[in-house]
C-alpha positions in Angstrom: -26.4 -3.9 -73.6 -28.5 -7.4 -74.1 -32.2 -7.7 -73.0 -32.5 -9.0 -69.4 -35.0 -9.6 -66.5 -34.5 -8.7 -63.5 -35.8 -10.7 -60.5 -39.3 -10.4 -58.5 -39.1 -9.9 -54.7 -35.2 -8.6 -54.8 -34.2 -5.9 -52.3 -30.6 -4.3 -53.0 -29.5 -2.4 -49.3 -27.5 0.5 -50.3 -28.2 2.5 -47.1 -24.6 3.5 -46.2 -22.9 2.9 -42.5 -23.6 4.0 -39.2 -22.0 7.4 -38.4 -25.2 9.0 -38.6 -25.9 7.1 -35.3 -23.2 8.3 -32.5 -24.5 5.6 -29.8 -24.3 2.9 -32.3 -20.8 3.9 -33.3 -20.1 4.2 -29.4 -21.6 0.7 -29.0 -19.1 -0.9 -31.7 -16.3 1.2 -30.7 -13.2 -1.1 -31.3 -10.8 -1.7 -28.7 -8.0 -1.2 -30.1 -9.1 2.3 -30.5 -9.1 2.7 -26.8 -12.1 4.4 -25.3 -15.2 6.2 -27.5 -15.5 9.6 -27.3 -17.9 11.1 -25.6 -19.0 13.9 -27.9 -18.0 13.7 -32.2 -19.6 15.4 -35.0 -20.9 14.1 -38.3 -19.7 13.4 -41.7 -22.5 11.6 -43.0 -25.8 12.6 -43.5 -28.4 11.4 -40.4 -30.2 8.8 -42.6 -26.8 7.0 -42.2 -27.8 5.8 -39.2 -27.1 1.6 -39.3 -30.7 0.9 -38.6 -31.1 -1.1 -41.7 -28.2 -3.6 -40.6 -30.2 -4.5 -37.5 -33.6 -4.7 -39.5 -31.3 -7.4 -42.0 -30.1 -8.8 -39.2 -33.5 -10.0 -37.3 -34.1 -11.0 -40.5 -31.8 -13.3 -40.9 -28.6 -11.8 -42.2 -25.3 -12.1 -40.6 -23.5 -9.0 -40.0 -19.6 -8.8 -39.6 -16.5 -6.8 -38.2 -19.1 -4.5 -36.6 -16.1 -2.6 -35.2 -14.0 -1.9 -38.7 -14.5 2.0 -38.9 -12.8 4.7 -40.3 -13.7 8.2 -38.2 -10.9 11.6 -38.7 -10.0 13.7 -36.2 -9.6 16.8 -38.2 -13.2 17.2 -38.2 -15.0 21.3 -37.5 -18.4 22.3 -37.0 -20.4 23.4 -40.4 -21.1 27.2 -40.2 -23.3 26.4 -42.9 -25.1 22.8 -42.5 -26.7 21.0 -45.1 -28.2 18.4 -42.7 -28.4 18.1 -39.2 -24.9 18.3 -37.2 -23.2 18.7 -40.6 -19.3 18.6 -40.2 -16.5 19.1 -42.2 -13.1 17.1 -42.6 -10.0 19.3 -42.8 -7.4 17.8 -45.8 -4.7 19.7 -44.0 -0.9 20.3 -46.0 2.5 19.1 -43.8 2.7 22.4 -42.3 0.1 22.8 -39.4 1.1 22.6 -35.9 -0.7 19.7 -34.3 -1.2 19.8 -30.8 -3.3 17.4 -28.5 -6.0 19.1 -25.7 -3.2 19.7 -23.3 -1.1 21.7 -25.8 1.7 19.4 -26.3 2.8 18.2 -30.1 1.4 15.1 -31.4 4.3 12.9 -32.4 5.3 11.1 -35.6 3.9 10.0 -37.3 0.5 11.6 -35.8 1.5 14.4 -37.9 -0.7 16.4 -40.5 -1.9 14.4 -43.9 -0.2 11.5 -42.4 -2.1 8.8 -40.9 -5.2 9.4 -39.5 -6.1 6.4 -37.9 -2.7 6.1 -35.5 -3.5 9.5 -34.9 -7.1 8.9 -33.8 -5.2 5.7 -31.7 -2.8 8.4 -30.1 -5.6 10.9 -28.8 -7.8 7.8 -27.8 -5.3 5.9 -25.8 -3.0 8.5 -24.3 -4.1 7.8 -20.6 -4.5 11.9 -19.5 -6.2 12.6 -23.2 -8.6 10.2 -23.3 -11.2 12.5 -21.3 -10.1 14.6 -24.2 -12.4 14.7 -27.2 -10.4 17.5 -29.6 -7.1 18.6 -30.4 -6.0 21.7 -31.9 -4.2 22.9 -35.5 -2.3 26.4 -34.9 -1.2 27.9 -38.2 -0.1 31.1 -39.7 -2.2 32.9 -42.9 0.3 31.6 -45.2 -0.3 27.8 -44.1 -4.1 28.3 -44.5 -4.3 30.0 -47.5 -1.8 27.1 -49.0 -2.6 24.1 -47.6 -6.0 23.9 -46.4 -8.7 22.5 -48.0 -12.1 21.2 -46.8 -14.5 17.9 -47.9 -17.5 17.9 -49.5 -18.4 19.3 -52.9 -20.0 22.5 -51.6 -17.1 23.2 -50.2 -14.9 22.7 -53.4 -17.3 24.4 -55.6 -14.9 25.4 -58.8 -14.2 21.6 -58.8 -17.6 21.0 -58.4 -18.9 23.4 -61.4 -15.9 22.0 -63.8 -14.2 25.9 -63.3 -10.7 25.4 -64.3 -9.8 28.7 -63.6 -11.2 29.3 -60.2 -9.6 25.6 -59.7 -5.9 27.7 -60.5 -6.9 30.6 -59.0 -7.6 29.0 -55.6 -5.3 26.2 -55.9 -2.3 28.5 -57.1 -2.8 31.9 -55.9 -1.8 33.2 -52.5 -5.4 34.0 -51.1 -7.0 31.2 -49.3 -10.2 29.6 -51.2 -12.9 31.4 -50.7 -14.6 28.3 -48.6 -11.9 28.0 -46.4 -12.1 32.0 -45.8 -15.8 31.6 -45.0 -14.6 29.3 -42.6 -11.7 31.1 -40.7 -14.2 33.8 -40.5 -17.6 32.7 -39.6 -16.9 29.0 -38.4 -17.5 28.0 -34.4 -13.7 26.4 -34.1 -11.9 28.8 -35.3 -9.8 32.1 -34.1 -7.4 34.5 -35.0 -5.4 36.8 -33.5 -2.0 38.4 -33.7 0.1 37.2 -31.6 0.4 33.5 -29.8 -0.6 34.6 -26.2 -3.6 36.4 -27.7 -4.5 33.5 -29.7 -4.2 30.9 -26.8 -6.2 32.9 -24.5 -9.0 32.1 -27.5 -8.6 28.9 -27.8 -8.9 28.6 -24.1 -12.4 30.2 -25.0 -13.6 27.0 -26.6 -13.2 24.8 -23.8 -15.0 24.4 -20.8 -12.0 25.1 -18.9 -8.7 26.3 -19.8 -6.0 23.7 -21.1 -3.6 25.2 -22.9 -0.6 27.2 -21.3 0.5 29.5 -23.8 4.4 29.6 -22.7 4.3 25.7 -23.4 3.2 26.3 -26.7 5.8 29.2 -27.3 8.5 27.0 -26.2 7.2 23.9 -28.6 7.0 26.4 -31.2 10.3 28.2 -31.0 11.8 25.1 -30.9 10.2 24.2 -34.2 10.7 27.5 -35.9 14.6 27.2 -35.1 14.9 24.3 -37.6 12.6 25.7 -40.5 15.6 27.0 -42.8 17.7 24.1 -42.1 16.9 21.6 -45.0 19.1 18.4 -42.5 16.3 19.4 -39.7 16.1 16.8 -37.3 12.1 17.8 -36.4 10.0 14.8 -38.2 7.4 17.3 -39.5 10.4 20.2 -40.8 11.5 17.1 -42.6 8.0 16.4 -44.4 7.7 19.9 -45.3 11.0 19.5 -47.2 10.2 16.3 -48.7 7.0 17.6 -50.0 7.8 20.7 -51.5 10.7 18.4 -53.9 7.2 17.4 -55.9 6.5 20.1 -57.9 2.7 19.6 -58.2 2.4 19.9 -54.0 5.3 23.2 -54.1 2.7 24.5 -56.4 -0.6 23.9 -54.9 -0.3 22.4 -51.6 2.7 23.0 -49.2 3.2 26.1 -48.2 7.3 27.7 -48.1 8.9 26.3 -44.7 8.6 29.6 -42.5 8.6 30.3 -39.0 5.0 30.4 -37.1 6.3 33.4 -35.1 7.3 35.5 -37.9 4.8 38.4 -38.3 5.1 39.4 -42.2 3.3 35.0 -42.5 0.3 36.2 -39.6 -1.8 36.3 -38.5 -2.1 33.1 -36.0 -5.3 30.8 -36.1 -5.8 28.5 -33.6 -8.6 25.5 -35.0 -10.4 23.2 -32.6 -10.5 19.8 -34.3 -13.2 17.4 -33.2 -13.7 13.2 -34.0 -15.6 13.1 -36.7 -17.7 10.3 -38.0 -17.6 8.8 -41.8 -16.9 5.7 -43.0 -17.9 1.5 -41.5 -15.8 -1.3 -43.1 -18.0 -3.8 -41.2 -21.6 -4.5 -42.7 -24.0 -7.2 -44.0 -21.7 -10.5 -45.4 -22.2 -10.8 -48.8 -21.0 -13.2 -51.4 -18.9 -12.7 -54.8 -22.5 -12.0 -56.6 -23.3 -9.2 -53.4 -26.1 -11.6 -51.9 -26.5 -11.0 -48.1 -25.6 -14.6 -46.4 -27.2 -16.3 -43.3 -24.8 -17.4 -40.1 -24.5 -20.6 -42.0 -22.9 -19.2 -44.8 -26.2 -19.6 -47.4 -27.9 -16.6 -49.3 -31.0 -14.7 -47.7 -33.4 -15.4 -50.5 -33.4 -11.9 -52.6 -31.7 -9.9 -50.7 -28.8 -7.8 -51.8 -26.1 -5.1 -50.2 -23.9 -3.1 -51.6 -21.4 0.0 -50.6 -20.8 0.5 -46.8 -23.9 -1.6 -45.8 -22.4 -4.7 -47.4 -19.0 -3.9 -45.4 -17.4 -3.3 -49.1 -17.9 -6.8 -50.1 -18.4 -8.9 -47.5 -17.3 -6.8 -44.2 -13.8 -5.2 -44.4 -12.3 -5.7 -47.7 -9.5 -2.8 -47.6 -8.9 -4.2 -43.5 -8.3 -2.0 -40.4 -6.2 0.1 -42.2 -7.9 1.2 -45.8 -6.4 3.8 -47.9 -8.3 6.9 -48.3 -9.3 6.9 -51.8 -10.0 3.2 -52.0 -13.2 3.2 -50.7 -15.3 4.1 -53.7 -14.1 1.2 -55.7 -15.7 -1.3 -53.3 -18.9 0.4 -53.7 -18.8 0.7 -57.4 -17.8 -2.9 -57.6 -20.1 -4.1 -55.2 -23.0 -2.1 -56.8 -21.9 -4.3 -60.0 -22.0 -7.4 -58.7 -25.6 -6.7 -57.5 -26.8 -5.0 -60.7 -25.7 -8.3 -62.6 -26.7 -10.8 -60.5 -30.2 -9.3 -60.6 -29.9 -8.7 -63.9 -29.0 -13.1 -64.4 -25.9 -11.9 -66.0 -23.3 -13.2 -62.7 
């Protein structure tokens, strides 16, 4: 690297979005979204809180696409919090049944692994679920130990610590990770039991009043187990299962053998009360190609800089409504550049 200077009286903002802050996501809700929930958890530390957009902005800075948010609805208390209201995201396999708070089957292509934001559209918009704030996964032991996995690095520790072999052990054996058994075991949203009726009458535990009507779910479920073994199923989600298991690297490590979720020798039944939880904002400070923060005229606040979720990923949404999961670290990381060198007189 050449010498360089970097400039006096420059502030980079790298202070992350706003789903520390549930009113402020409440306040910015987008429409299209239908209504906010009333109650989420977090996925973002609470110092992610959106309070330095509003400090930039009464300084002059123009914020944009306030309402460009990415929030999953596979989300389960932490049994184990690092920070306050400390929640986990799901990464669920094709095979979980998904059911809304009424214990009906979410439809394609609201589906497990699929798209997370139609399905957060679904359980916000559906007129008698949107008094609704959860939804529920119902899977045998098989499914979990295959095909569930959690975010977070504490939660993927052999990934974390560079352990190859606990990576094949828990990716490729038959016992769940250990994580995810810590979970199933000593986490708020989940229960187990043997059989469904059992295990409904648990999950009816977790509401304030019960929802669920367990010979609904039996008849939803038989219906689905009647197609497992036939590889022309018509069931959208049967089909999934099939097409995922014809990669090898996901019939390895990630999708479980299509089996019926009433046969016994796969049990026992968990039922897991998924909650909307907060994470990501594609809205933020406007920034130029060089990651200055601009004015409402379009001209640079003198030395101030944003990067990462603050700076909307370049200037308020540059992945749009829809952003790939996965994508959002190279806006940071190129964002973050752009600061670096313009501070550095190298842009």
């Amino acid at each position: 690297m050449g010498d360089f200077t970097l400039k006096a009286d420059a502030v980079i903002l790298a202070t992350g979005g706003i789903g520390g802050n549930h009113e402020m996501v409440r306040r910015y809700w987008p429409e299209r979204l239908g209504a906010p929930p009333a109650r989420m958890i977090t996925g973002v530390p609470a110092h992610v809180d959106g309070r330095m957009l509003d400090i930039a902005a009464r300084a002059g800075a123009q914020l944009v696409n306030r309402d460009r948010m990415w929030h999953y609805v596979e989300g389960v208390r932490n049994w184990a919090p690092i920070w306050p209201d400390h929640a986990i995201r799901i990464l669920p396999g094709p095979s979980p049944l998904w059911f809304d708070a009424l214990g009906r089957r979410l439809p394609f292509p609201a589906l497990p692994g699929y798209d997370t934001i139609a399905t957060l559209k679904y359980l916000r918009t559906t007129p008698d679920l949107a008094e609704h704030d959860h939804s529920w996964f119902i899977v045998t032991e098989t499914m979990l130990a295959k095909e569930f996995a959690l975010s977070g690095s504490e939660q993927n520790q052999d990934i974390t610590n560079r352990n190859l072999l606990g990576v094949l052990r828990s990716r490729l054996g038959k016992a769940a990770p250990r994580e995810v058994v810590a979970f199933r075991d000593k986490g708020a949203d989940f229960v187990v039991a043997d059989d469904l009726e059992a295990l409904v009458g648990k999950m009816n535990g977790l509401t304030d009043r019960p929802l669920l009507d367990a010979a609904l779910i039996r008849a939803q479920i038989e219906d689905r187990d009647a197609q497992t073994a036939n590889p022309y199923a018509k069931d959208a989600q049967v089909q999934g299962i099939h097409n995922s298991r014809r990669y090898r690297g996901d019939r390895w490590a990630r999708t479980s053998m299509p089996h019926r979720v009433l046969d016994p020798t796969a049990g026992p039944l968990i039922g897991v009360k998924l909650h909307i939880l907060t994470r990501k904002s594609l809205g933020g400070l406007q920034t130029d190609l060089s990651s200055r923060v601009l004015t409402p005229d379009g001209t640079p606040l003198e030395g101030l800089y944003a990067a990462g979720e603050a700076a909307g990923f370049g200037g308020g949404g540059l992945h749009g409504y829809n952003a790939l999961e996965g994508t959002f670290l190279g806006g940071c990381i190129f964002s973050g550049r752009a600061a670096g060198r313009a501070l550095a007189g190298q842009a």
